[in-house]
C-alpha positions as CSV (number, residue, x, y, z in Angstrom):
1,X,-29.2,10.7,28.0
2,X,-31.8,12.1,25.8
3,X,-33.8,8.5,25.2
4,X,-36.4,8.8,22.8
5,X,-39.9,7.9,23.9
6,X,-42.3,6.9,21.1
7,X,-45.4,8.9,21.0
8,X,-48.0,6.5,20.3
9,X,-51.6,6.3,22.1
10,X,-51.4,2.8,23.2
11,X,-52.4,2.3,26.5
12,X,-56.1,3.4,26.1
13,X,-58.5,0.8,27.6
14,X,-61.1,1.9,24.9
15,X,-59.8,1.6,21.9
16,X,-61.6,4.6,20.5
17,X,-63.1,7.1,23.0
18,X,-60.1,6.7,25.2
19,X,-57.9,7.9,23.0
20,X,-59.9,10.8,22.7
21,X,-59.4,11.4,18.7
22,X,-62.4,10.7,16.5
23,X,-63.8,7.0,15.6
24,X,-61.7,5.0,13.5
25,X,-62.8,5.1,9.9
26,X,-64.6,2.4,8.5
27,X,-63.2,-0.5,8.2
28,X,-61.8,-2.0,5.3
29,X,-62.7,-5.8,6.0
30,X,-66.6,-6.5,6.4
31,X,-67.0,-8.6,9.4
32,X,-70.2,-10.4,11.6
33,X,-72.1,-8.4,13.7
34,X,-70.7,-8.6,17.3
35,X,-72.5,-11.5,19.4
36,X,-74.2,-8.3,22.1
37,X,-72.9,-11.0,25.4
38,X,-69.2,-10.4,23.9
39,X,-69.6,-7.0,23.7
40,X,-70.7,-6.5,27.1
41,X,-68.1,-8.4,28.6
42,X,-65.6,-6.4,26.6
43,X,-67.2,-3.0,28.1
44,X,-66.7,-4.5,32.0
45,X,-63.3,-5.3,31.3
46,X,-62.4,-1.8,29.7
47,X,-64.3,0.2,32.5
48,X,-62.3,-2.3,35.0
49,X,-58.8,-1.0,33.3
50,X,-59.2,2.1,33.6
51,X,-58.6,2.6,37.2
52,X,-54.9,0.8,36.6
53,X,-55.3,-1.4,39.6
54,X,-54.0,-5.3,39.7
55,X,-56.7,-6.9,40.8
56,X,-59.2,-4.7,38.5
57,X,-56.7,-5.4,35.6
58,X,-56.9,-9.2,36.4
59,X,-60.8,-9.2,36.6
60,X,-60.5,-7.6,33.4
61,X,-58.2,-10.3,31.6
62,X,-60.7,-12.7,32.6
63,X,-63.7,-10.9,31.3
64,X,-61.7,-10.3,27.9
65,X,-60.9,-13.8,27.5
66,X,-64.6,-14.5,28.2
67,X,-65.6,-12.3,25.5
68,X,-63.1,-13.5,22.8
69,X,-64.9,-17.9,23.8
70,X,-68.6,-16.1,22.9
71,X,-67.0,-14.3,19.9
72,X,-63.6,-14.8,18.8
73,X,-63.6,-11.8,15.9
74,X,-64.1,-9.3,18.6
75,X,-61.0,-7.8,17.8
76,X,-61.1,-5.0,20.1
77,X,-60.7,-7.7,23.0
78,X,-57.7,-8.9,21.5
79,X,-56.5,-5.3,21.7
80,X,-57.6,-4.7,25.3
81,X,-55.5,-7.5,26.2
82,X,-52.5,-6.8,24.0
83,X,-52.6,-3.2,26.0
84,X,-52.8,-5.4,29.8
85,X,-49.9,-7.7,28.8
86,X,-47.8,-4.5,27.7
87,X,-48.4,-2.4,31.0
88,X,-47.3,-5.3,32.7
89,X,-44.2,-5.7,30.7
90,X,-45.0,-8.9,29.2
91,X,-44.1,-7.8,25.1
92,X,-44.1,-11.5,23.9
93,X,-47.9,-12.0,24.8
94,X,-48.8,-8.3,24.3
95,X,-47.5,-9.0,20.4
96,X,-49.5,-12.4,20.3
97,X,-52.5,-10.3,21.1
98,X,-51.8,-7.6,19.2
99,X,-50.7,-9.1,16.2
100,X,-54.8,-11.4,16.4
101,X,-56.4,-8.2,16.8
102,X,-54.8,-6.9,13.5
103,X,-55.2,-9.8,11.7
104,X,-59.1,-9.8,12.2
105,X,-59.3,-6.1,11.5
106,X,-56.2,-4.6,9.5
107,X,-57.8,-1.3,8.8
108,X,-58.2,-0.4,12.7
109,X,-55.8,1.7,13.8
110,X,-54.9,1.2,17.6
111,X,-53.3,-2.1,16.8
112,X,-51.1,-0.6,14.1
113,X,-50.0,1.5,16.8
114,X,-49.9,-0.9,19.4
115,X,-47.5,-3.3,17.4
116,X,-44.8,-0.1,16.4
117,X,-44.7,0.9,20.3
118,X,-44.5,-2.9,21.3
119,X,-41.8,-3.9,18.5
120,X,-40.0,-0.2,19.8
121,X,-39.8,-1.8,22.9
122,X,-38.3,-4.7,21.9
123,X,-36.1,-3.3,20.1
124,X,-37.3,-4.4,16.7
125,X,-37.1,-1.1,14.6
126,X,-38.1,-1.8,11.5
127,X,-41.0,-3.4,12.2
128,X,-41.4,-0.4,14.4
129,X,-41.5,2.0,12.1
130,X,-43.2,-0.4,9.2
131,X,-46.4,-0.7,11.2
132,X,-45.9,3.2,12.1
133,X,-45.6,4.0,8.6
134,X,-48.8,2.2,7.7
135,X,-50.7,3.9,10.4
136,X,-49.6,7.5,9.1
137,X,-50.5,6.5,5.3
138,X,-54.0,6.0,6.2
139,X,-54.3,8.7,8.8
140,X,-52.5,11.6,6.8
141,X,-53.6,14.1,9.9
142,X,-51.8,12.2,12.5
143,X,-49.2,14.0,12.9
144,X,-48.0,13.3,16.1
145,X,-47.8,9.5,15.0
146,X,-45.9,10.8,12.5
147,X,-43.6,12.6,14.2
148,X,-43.0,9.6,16.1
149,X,-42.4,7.6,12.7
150,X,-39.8,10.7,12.2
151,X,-37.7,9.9,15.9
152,X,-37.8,6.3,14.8
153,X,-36.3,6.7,11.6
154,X,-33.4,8.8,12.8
155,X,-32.6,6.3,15.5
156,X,-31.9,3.9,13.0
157,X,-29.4,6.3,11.1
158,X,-32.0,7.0,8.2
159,X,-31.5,10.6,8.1
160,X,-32.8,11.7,4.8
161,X,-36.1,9.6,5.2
162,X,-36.5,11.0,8.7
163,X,-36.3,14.7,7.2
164,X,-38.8,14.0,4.4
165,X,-41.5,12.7,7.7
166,X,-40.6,16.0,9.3
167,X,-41.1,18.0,6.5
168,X,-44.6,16.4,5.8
169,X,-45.7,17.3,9.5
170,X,-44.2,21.2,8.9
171,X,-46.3,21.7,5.6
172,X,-49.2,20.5,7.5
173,X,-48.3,22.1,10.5
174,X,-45.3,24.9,10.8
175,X,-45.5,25.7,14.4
176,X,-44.6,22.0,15.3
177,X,-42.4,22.0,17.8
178,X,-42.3,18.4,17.8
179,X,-41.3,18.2,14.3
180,X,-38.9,21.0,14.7
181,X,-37.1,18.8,17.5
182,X,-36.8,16.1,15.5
183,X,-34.8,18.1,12.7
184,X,-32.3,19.8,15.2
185,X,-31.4,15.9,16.7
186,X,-30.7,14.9,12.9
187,X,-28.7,17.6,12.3
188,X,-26.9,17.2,15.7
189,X,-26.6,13.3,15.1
190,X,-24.2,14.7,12.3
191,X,-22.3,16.9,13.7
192,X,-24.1,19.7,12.5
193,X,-24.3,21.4,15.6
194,X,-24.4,24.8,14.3
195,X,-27.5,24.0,11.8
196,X,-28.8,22.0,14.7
197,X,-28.6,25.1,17.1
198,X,-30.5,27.1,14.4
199,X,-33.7,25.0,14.5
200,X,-33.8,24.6,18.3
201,X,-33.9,28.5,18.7
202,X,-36.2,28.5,16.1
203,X,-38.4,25.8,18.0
204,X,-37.9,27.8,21.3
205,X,-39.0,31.5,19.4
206,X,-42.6,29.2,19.1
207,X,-43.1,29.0,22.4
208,X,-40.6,30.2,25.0
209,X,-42.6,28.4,28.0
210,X,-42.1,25.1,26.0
211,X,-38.9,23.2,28.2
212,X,-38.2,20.9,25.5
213,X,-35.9,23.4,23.1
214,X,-33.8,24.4,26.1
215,X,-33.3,20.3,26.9
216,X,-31.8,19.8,23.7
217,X,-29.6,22.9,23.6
218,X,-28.3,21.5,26.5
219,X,-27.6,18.1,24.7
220,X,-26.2,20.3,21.5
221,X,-23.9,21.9,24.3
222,X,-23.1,18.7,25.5
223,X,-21.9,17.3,22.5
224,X,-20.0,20.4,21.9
225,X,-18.2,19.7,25.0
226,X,-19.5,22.7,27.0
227,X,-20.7,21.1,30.0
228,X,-21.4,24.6,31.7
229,X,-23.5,26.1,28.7
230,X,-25.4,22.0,28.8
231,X,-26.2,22.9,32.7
232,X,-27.6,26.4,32.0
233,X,-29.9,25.5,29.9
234,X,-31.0,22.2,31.7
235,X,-32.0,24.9,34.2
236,X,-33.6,27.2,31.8
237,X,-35.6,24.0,31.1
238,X,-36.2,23.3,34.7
239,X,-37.4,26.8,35.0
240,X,-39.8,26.7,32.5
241,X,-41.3,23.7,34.1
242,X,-40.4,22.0,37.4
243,X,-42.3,19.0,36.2
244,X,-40.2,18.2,33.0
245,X,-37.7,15.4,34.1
246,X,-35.9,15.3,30.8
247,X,-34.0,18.3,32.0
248,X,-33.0,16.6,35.9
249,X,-32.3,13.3,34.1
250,X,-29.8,14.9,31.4
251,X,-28.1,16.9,34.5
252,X,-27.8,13.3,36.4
253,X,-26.3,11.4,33.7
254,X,-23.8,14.2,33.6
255,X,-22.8,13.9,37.1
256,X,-23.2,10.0,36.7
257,X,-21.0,10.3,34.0
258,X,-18.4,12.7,36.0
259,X,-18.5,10.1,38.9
260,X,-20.0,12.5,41.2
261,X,-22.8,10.0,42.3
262,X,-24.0,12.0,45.3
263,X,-25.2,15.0,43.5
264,X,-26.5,12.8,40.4
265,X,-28.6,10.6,43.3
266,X,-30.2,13.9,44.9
267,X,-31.5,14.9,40.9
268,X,-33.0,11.5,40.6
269,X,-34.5,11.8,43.5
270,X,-36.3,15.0,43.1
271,X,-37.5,13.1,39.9
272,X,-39.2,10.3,42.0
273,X,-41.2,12.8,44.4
274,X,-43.1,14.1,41.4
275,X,-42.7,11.0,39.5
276,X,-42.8,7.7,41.7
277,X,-43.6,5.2,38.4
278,X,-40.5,6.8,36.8
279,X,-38.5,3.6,36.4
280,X,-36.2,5.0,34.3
281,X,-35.3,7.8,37.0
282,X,-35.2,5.0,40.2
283,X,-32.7,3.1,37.6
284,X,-30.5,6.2,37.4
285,X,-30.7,6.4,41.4
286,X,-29.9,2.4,41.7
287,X,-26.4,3.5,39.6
288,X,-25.8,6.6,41.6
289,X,-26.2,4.7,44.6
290,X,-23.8,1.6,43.7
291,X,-21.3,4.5,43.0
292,X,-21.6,5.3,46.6
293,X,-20.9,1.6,47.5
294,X,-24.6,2.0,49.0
295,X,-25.0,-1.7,47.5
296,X,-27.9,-2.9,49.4
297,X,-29.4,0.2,49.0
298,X,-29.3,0.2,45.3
299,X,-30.5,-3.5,45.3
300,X,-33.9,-2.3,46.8
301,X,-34.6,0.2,44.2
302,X,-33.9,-2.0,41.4
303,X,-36.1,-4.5,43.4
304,X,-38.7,-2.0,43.2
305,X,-38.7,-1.0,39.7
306,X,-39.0,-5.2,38.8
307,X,-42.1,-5.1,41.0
308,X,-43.6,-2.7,39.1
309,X,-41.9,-3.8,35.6
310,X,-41.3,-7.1,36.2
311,X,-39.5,-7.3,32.7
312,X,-37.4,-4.2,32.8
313,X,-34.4,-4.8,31.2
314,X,-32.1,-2.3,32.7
315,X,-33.0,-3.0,36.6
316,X,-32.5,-6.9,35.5
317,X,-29.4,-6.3,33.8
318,X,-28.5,-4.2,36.4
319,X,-29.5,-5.8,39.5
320,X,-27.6,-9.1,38.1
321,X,-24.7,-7.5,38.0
322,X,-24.5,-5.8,41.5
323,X,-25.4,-8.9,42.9
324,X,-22.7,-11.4,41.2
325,X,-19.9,-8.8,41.2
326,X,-21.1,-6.8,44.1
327,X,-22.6,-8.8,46.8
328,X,-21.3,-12.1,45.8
329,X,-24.9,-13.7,45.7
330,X,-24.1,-15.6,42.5
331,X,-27.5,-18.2,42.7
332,X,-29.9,-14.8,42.6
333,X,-27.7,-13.3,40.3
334,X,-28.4,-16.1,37.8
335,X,-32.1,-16.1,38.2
336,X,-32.0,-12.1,37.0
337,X,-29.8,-13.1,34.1
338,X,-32.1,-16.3,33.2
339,X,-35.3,-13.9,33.7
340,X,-33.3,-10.7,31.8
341,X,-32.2,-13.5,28.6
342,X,-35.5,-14.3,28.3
343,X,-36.8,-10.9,27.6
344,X,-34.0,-8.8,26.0
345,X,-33.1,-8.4,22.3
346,X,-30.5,-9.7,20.4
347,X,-27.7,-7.1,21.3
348,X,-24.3,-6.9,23.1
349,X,-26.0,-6.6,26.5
350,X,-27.5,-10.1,25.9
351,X,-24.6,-11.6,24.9
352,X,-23.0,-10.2,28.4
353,X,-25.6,-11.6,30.5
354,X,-24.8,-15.1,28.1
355,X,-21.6,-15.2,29.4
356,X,-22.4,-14.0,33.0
357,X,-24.5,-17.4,32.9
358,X,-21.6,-19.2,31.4
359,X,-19.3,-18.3,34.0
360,X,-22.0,-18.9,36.7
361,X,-22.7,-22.3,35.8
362,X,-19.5,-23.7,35.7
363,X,-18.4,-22.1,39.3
364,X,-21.3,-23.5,40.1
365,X,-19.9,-27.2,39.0
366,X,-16.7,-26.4,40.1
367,X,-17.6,-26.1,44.1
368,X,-19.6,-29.0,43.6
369,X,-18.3,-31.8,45.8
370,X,-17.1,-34.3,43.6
371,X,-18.1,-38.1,44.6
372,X,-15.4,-40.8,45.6
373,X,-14.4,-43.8,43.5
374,X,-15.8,-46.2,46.1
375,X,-19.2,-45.0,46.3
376,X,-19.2,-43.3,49.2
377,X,-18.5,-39.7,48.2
378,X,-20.2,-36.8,49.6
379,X,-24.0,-36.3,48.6
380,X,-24.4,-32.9,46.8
């Protein structure tokens, strides 16, 4: 309920100045001067990303690609387009990019970054959190990235490691709520709960106004088993701030989880009229709305998360399934599943959607008319 969102400045269109930190430091690896065409190319294509707007951002990939035929060592190019391919879902090209742009510079920064949140994405922890942790041993103030490198690490069950990247943000900084967060989850991840309860309230005594302590004394609640307490203090967050959709999501999944769809689809909604990109809120109302037997309904929304991420892998997933056991539309249902394999991780919701294609394909044989001994059988 609570997913974890990696905190990494990666969709800047400048790869310095847009992140609004200070330059990067200089480099490690000594390279040409930049041919000046290049570089002005590169500048119309990141002043043309900015705005977020398709036909901008494909005016821009053009541009970039024109920059990187003058002068192929431009690395902050390759960058630029490793960020384009990743707003638009596409990880396998955004890590291509990325991966050039680090090769030609390995002491920048942004790419190191890029590559943890792109790997995160896909699923691919370790390298995740390899590149993360290379980021954070030359930047020793970033401590947000290393917070980041802290949520990572607990996700994967490396507790102890996790704690020693917390502890190295609290030395630096003790009021880090962030940091603080991170502890409480590891402790909670173990069934601490009381420990875990301690350093929430201590998070919350920072700042009171902060929603983000109260979410995850909710979720401490929760896996407690005190649903009531959980709600109180999804409102205490909601209170704090009517703009923090941690707080609505976790009360949805509740009701999603206690089948009472109709109440879980009006908290994703209220999500969507602040936040109309929130894909992960018009999922959660796709579900709520299946619940309801509202199929076609649900259809559209996961239609329109997949035409803003066209290689989400929830609405795929999702989507593929309504419409094979749902709707009985079995040929679009096997486009979603082709289009969600191509995309997904190795993981048990791949291996689903393998056999969904299994079964698809031979129904699909099976109600084939099958031709007649004399030649003169039915054309398919």
């Amino acid at each position: 309920m609570s997913r974890v969102r990696v905190a990494l400045c990666f969709t800047c269109a400048l790869v310095a100045s847009a992140c609004g930190g200070a330059p990067e430091k200089p480099a490690l690896r000594t390279l040409p001067p930049a041919d000046p065409r290049a570089v002005q190319k590169y500048l119309q294509a990141s002043a043309l990303m900015t705005d977020g707007k398709t036909r901008d951002e494909q005016r821009a990939q053009a541009l970039l690609h024109e920059a990187l035929a003058i002068d192929g060592m431009l690395w902050e190019a390759r960058y630029n387009l490793g960020v384009l391919h990743r707003r638009r879902g596409e990880l396998r090209k955004a890590l291509t990019e990325l991966q050039a742009a680090h090769e030609v510079q390995p002491a920048a920064g942004a790419p190191l970054l890029a590559l943890a949140e792109v790997h995160y994405a896909m699923g691919a922890l370790d390298d995740a959190a390899g590149f993360l942790r290379d980021y954070v041993t030359a930047h020793a103030d970033a401590l947000e990235s290393r917070v980041a490198l802290t949520a990572l690490l607990r996700e994967q069950g490396q507790y102890e490691a996790a704690l020693e990247q917390a502890r190295a943000v609290l030395v630096r900084d003790p009021r880090s709520i962030g940091a603080l967060l991170e502890v409480g989850r590891i402790y909670r991840e173990r069934g601490e709960h009381d420990v875990a309860e301690l350093v929430f309230d201590r998070a919350l005594r920072l700042d009171d106004d902060d929603p983000r302590p109260h979410n995850e004394l909710g979720l401490t609640a929760l896996a407690r088993g005190d649903t009531q307490l959980a709600f109180e203090h999804f409102e205490h967050a909601r209170a704090a701030d009517q703009a923090f959709a941690p707080a609505r999501l976790n009360r949805a999944a509740v009701l999603l989880r206690a089948g009472d769809y109709a109440a879980a689809a009006a908290e994703y909604e209220k999500v969507l009229e602040q936040q109309p990109s929130d894909d992960d809120a018009r999922v959660g109302l796709a579900v709520a709305l299946r619940g309801q037997s509202k199929h076609a309904q649900a259809a559209q929304q996961y239609e329109r998360v997949l035409a803003q991420s066209p290689h989400h892998g929830a609405a795929l997933f999702d989507l593929a399934v309504l419409r094979a056991e749902f709707m009985n539309d079995a040929p679009r249902a096997r486009v979603l599943f082709e289009r969600f394999v191509a995309v997904a991780a190795d993981g048990p919701a791949r291996q689903t959607a393998e056999r969904y294609l299994e079964q698809l394909s031979q129904a699909s044989a099976e109600s084939k008319p099958q031709a007649r001994s004399d030649g003169a059988g039915v054309p398919p």
